[in-house]
C-alpha positions as CSV (number, residue, x, y, z in Angstrom):
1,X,-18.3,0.2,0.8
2,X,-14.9,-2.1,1.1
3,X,-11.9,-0.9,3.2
4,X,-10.2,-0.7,-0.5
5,X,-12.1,2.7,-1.3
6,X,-11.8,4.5,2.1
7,X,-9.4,7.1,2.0
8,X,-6.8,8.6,4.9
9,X,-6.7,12.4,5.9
10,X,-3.2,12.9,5.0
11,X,-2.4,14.2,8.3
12,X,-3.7,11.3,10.1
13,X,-1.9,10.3,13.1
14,X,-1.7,6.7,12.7
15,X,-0.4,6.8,9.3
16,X,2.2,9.1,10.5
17,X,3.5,6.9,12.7
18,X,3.3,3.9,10.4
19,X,5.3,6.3,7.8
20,X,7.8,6.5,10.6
21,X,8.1,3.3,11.6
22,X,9.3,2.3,7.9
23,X,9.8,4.5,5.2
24,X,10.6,7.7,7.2
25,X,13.0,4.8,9.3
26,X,14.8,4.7,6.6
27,X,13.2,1.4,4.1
28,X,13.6,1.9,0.6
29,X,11.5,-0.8,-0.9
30,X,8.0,-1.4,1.3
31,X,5.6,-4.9,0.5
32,X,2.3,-4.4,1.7
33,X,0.3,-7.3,2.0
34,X,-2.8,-9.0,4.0
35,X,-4.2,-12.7,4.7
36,X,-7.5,-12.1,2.5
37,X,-8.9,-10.1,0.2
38,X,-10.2,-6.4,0.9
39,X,-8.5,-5.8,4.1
40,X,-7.0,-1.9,3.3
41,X,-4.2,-2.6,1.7
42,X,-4.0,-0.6,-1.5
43,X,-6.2,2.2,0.9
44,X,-2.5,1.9,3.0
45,X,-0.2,2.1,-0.5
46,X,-1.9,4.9,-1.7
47,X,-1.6,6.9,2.0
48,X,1.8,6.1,2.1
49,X,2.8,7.5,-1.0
50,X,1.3,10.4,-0.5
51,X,3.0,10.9,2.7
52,X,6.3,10.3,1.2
53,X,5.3,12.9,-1.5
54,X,5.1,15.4,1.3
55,X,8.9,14.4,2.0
56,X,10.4,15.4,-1.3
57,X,11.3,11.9,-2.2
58,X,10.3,10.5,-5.6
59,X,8.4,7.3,-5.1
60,X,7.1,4.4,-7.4
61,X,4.5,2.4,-6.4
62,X,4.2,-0.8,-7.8
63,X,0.9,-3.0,-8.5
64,X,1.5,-6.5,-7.9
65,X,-1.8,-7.8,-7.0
66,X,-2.2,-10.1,-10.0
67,X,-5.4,-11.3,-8.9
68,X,-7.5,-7.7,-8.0
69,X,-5.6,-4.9,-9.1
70,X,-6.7,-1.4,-8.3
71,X,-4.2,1.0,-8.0
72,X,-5.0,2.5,-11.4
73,X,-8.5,3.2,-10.7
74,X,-7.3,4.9,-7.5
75,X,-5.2,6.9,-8.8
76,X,-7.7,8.3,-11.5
77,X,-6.8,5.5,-14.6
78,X,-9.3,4.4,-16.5
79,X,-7.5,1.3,-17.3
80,X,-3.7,-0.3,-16.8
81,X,-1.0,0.4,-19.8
82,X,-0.5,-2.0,-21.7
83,X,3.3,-3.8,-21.3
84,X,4.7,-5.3,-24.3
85,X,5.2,-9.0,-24.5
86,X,8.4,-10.5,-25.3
87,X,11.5,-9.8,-23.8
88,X,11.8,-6.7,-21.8
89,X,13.4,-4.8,-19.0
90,X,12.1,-2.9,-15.2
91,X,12.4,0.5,-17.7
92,X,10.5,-0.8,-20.5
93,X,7.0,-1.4,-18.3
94,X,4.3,1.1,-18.6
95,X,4.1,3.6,-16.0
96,X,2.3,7.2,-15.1
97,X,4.1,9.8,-13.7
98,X,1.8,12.2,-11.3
99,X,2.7,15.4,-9.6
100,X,5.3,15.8,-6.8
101,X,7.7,12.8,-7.7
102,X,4.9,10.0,-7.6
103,X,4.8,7.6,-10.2
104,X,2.1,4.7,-10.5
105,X,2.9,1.6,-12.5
106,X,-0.2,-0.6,-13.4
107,X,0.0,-4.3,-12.7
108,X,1.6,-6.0,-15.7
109,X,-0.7,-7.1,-18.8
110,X,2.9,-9.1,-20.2
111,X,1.8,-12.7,-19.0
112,X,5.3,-13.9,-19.1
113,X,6.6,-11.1,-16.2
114,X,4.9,-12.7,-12.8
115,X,6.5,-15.8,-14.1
116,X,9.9,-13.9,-14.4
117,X,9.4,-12.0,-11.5
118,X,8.7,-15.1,-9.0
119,X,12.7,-15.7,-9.4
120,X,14.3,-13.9,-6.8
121,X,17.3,-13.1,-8.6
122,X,15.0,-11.7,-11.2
123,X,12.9,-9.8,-8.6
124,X,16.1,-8.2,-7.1
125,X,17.1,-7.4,-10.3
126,X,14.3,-4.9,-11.3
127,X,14.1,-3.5,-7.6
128,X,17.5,-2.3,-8.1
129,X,16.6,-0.7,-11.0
130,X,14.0,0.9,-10.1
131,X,15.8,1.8,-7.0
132,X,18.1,3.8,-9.2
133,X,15.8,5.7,-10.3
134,X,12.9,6.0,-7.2
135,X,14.0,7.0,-3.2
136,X,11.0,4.6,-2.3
137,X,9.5,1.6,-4.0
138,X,6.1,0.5,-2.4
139,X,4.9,-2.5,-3.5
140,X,0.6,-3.4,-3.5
141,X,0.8,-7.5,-3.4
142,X,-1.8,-10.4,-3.2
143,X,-3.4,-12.0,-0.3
144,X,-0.8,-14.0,1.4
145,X,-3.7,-17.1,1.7
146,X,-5.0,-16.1,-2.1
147,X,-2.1,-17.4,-4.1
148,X,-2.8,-19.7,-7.6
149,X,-0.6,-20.1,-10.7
150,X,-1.0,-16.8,-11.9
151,X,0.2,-14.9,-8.7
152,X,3.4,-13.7,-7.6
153,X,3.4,-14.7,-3.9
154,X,3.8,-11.8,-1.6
155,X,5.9,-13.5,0.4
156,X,8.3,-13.8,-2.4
157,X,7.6,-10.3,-2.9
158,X,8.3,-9.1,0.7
159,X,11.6,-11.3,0.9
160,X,13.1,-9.1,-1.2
161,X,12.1,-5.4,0.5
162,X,13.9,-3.6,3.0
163,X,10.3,-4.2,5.0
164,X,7.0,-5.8,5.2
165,X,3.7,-4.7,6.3
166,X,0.9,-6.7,7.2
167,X,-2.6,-5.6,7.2
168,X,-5.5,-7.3,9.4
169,X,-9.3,-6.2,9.3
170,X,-10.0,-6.2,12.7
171,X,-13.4,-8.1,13.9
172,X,-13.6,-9.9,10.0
173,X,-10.3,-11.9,9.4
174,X,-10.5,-15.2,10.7
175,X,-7.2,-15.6,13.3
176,X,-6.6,-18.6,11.4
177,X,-6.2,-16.6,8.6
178,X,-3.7,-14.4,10.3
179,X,-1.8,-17.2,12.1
180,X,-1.5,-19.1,8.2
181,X,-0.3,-15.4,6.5
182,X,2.0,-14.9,9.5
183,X,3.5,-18.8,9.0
184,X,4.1,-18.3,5.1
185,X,6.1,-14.8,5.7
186,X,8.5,-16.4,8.4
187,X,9.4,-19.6,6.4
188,X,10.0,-17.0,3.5
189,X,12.1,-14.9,6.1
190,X,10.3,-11.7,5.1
191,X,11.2,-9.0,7.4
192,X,7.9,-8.0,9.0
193,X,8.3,-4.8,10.3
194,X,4.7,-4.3,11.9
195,X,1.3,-5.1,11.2
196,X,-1.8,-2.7,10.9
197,X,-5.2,-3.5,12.6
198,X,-7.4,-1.9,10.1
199,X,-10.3,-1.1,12.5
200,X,-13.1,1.1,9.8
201,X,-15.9,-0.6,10.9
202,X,-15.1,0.1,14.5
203,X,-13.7,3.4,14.1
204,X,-13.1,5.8,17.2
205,X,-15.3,9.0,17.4
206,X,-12.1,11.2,16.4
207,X,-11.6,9.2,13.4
208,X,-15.2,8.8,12.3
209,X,-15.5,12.9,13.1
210,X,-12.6,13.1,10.6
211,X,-13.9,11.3,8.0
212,X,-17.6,13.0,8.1
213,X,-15.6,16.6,7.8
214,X,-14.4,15.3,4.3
215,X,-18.4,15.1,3.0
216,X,-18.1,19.0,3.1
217,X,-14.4,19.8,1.4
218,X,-15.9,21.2,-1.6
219,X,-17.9,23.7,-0.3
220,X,-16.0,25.1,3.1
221,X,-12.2,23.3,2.3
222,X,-9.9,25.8,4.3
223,X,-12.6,25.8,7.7
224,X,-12.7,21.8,7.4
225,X,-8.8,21.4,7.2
226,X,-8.3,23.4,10.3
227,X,-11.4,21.6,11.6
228,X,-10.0,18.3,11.5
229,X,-6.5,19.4,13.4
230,X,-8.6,20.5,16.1
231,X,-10.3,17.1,16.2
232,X,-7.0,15.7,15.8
233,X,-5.0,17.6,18.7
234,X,-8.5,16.9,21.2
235,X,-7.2,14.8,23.8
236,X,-11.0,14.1,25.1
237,X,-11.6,12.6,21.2
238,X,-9.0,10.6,21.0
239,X,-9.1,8.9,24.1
240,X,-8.5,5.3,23.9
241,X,-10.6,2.8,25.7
């Protein structure tokens, strides 16, 4: 199982504070981004706009990972909408609107938007559009280190949100990795506003407790909610060492 398929309680603690630490601090338009593949980030996309669900605020999250996309599988779509090509606008793009204010869009099938959308004037241009429309704009890029031709860089991405987020899988990604990702997001002057040591294959007992109480949801799911607040409020579990 990759970190891109592991799913956050949405009352975990750490995602709360990462919520408050950027969109609940007031950014509007969040990139989300890593030095490699399959280090959490569209797990962290997805938790994030579910937590902003909870606040009332209508959010859009947007697929921009050209190279693996996967928001639409994670959000139950069997495949991504097809975009027309030729000349279009940020309201013409295929999107699916879900319950409480969250709406999906796909990464774009129209070959000639990454192209469009690697202009920064161009970029701003449909964020504010969108921004019209959305409270929150989250943003699911590609690997900072995996760029080719038909990518739009995340660091072009992330220079033109409110905030950046960068996610690191701790114990796998080389710090060379790290130190080249961190290097290509100052000379673009993205605004990195944390980043987010994605430890699952070290997890603490709390959180591996947590995540073994979601096995039996189906069959007992009030006695394994309040289950998993009383892990969560233990201060002996959640010691850190």
């Amino acid at each position: 199982m990759t970190a891109e398929f592991i799913e956050f309680p949405e009352d975990y603690v750490e995602l709360d504070r990462i919520y408050s630490r950027t969109i609940g601090a007031g950014l509007r338009s969040l990139a989300v981004t890593s030095a490699d593949q399959e280090e959490g980030v569209t797990t962290l996309v997805v938790a994030l706009a579910k937590r902003n669900r909870h606040s009332g605020r209508s959010t859009l999250v947007v697929d921009l990972n050209l190279h693996r996309p996967a928001l639409h599988r994670r959000f139950g779509l069997s495949f991504p909408p097809a975009a027309p090509e030729g000349p279009h606008g940020p309201g013409d793009l295929p999107r699916v609107e879900l319950a409480d204010g969250l709406t999906v869009m796909p990464v774009p099938t129209n070959r000639a938007l990454p192209i469009l959308l690697r202009n920064a004037d161009h970029f701003k241009a449909y964020l504010d559009a969108w921004l019209e429309r959305y409270k929150v704009v989250i943003f699911d890029t590609t690997p900072l280190n995996g760029g080719n031709m038909g990518n739009i860089p995340a660091e072009r991405i992330g220079h033109g949100c409110d905030g950046t987020i960068l996610v690191v899988m701790a114990g796998v990604t080389p710090a060379s990795a790290v130190r080249a990702a961190l290097d290509r997001l100052k000379s673009a002057e993205v605004n990195l506003v944390g980043t987010v040591l994605n430890d699952c294959h070290n997890p603490s007992l709390a959180e591996e407790l947590r995540r073994e109480t979601q096995r039996f949801d189906r069959y007992f799911p009030g006695r394994t909610e309040k289950l998993r607040r009383r892990i969560r409020d233990s201060q002996l579990l959640n010691l850190e060492t």
